[in-house]
Structures are given as structure tokens and as C-alpha cells.
C-alpha positions in Angstrom: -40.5 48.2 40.5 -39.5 51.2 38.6 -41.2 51.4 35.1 -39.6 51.9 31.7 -37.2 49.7 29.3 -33.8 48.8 30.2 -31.7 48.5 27.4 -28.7 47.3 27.2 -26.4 48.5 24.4 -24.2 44.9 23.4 -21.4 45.4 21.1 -20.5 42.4 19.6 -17.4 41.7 17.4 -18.1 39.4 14.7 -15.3 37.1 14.1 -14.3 36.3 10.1 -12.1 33.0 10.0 -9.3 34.3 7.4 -9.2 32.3 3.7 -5.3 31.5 3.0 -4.6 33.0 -0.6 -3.2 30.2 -2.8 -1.9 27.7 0.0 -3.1 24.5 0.7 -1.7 21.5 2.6 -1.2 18.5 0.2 0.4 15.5 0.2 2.3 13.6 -2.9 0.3 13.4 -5.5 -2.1 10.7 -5.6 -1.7 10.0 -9.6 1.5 8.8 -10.1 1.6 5.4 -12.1 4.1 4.3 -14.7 2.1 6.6 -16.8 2.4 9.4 -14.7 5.5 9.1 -13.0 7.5 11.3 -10.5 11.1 12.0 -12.0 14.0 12.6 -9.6 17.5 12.1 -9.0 18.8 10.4 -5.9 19.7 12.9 -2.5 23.4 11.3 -2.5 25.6 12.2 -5.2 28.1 9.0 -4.7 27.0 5.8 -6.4 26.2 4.2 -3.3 22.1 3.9 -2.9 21.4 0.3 -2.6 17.6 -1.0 -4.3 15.9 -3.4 -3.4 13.3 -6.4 -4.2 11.1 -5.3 -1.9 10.4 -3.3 1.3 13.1 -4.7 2.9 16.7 -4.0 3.3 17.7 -7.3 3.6 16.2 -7.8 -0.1 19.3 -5.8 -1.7 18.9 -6.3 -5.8 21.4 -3.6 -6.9 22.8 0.0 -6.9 21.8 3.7 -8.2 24.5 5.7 -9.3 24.0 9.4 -8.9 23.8 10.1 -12.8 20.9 7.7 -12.6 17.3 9.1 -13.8 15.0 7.9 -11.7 11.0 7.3 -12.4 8.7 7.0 -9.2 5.7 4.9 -9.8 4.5 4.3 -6.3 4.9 5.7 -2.9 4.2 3.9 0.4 5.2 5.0 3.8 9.1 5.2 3.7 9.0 3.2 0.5 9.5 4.4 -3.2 8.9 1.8 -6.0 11.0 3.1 -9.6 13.1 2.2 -11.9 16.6 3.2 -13.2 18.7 2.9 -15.6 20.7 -0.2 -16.4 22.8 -1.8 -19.0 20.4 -2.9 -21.5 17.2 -1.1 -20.2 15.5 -0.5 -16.4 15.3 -2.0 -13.7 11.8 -2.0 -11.3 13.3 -2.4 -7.3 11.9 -0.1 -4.3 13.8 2.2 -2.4 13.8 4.1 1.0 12.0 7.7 0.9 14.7 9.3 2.3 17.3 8.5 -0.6 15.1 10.9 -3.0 13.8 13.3 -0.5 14.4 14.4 3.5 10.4 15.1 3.4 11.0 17.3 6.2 8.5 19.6 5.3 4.5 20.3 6.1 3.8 19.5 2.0 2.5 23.1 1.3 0.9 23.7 -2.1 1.2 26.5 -4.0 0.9 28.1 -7.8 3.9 29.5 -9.2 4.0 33.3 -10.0 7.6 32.9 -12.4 9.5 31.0 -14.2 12.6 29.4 -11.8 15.2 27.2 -12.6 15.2 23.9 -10.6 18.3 21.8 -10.2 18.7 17.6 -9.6 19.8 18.7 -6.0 20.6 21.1 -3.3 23.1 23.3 -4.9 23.3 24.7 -8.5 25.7 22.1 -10.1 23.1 20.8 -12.2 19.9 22.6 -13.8 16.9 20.0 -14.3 14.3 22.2 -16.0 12.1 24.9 -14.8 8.8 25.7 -13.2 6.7 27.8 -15.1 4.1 30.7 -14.2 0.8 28.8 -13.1 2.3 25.7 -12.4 0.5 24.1 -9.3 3.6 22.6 -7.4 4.1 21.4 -3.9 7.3 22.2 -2.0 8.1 18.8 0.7 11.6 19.5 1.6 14.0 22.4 2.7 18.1 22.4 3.5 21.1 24.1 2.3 19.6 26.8 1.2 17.2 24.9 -1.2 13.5 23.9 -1.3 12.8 20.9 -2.9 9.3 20.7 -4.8 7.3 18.5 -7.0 6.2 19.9 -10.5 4.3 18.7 -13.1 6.2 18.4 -16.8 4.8 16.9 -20.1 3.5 13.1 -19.0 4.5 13.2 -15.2 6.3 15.3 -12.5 9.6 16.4 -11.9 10.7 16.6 -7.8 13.4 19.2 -8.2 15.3 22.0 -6.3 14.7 25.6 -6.4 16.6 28.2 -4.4 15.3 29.5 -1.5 15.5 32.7 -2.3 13.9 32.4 -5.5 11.4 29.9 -3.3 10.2 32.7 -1.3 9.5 35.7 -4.2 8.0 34.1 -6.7 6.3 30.5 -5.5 5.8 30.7 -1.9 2.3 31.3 -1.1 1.3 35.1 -0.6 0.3 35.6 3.2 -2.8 36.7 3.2 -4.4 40.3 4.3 -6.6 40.4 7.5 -10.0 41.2 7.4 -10.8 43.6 9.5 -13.3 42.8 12.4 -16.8 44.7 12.1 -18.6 45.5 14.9 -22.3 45.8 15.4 -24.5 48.1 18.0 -27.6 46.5 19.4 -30.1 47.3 21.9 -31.6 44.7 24.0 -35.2 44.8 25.4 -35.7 43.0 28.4 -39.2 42.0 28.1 -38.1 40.0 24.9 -36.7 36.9 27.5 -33.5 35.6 27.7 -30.7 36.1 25.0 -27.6 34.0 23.9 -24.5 36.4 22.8 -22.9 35.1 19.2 -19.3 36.1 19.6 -17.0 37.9 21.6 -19.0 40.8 23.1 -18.7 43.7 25.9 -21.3 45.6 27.6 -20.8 49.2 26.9 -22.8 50.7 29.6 -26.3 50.2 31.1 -29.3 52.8 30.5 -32.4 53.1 32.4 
């Protein structure tokens, strides 16, 4: 057997997992109460969203009109418990999800980079407040050229439209740079025994 070391020269590619900047998957946010409610207007603008006494839509206890303020306590499943307004005060029923929100997006957190103007609905008929730079808010719906988000305001959150344009530059999260993928030289000896390779690797070449 021919004397001398064999060496191997491994080059193996150590693989970074990539942090994402500023985005995080969320869902709604888990303290709203009547302290701490979700404001919103309703999806439809006719005065035609039926409530309910329960979470049932045989259990119909009234009607929202479109002008109505609404104030989200609870969430469950496809269910929203609120109130709105009626003659003499509010009224507590539940509703479907989907007459506040398509919720037809991955809930994507994010912090806000600008000021933007949000509206009651998909189109820019009528302004509802604003987000404001640093505000952690968390987009749930898209359509019409709109994304809908959930803000926080003074006491609560507002669940409001922003345009999609104004969506993407100043509160969708920043995508985030690679890193780039070091590599590292080493030289094997093969009286040291068996080795297990960490990584992706290729053998460069083969010395005697």
C-alpha cells in the first residue's frame, strides 16, 4: 500500500436561512374586546346586511345600513360579534365575516414607512383616517385595486382601505437582500476515521 496522506480538499457551502425584514404572518389581533374594539364599515354599500342573534342565519334580529359605524368585539370562524348604530343607542347581534372583509389574503404584518390615507372601502369615496409612520398594521384583504388592513387608532383598531399603490411603496414589507453563500476549504486526513459532510459540498479534486 502506497505510503503518504491522502487528502481530500471538500468545499463546502454553508447555507444561511434568510431573516425576512419587517414581515411576519399574523392573524387578527387577539386583543380586541369592547375595550379594544375593531372599527369598520360594512363591504356592501346598500342597506341590506342582515345581523343576527346568533351564529345563525336563521336568527335574523335586524339590518346595517352602509352609513353604519361598526365596532368588532369578537371574531370566531366566519362570525363577527359588534354593534351598530340604532335609534336610541347600539345594538350587540353577530354577523358573517365576509360582510366586513373578503379575508382573502395570507394576514401579512408589516410597519408602516408613511403616512397614507385609508378609506371605509375599496375605492376613494370616503376617507376614514390615516396610517401613520411606525404603525404596526396587518393587511388581510386585496380587490379593486385596494388592500384592506387593520390599524391601530387611539382605544382600538380601524380595518380600513389603502390603495394599492400606495400599499406597495410605503407599507408593504421590504424584500429582503440575500446573503451571500460563504464557502470554506478543508483538508481531510484519512487516518482521522470516517467523516459526515454538513451541507451541500463537492469534491474538488483528489491529491496523493
Amino acid at each position: 500500500m502506497k505510503k503518504g496522506m491522502l487528502c481530500l480538499t471538500i468545499v463546502l457551502s454553508v447555507l444561511f436561512a434568510l431573516i425576512s425584514v419587517g414581515s411576519a404572518f399574523a392573524a387578527f389581533p387577539g386583543d380586541i374586546s369592547k375595550n379594544k374594539p375593531i372599527n369598520v364599515y360594512t363591504i356592501s354599500t346598500g342597506n341590506d346586511t342582515p345581523s343576527y342573534g346568533s351564529q345563525n342565519t336563521s336568527s335574523k334580529i335586524g339590518t346595517i345600513y352602509a352609513s353604519d359605524d361598526l365596532r368588532v368585539f369578537r371574531i370566531e370562524g366566519a362570525w363577527v360579534y359588534l354593534d351598530y348604530p340604532v335609534t336610541g343607542g347600539r345594538k350587540e347581534a353577530w354577523v358573517q365575516l365576509s360582510a366586513i372583509t373578503a379575508n382573502n389574503w395570507t394576514h401579512v404584518a408589516s410597519t408602516a414607512r408613511a403616512q397614507v390615507t385609508t378609506y371605509r372601502r375599496s375605492s376613494t369615496a370616503n376617507s376614514y383616517g390615516y396610517v401613520s409612520p411606525g404603525d404596526a398594521v396587518t393587511a388581510i384583504a386585496a380587490g379593486n385595486g385596494f388592500v384592506q388592513l387593520i390599524y391601530p387608532i387611539s382605544g382600538g383598531y380601524k380595518m380600513g382601505w389603502v390603495t394599492q399603490a400606495n400599499y406597495d411603496a410605503y407599507i408593504k414589507p421590504a424584500t429582503p437582500t440575500p446573503t451571500p453563500t460563504p464557502t470554506q476549504t478543508l483538508t481531510l486526513h484519512p487516518t482521522l476515521g470516517s467523516y459526515k459532510p454538513i451541507g451541500a459540498y463537492t469534491i474538488s479534486r483528489v491529491c496523493p
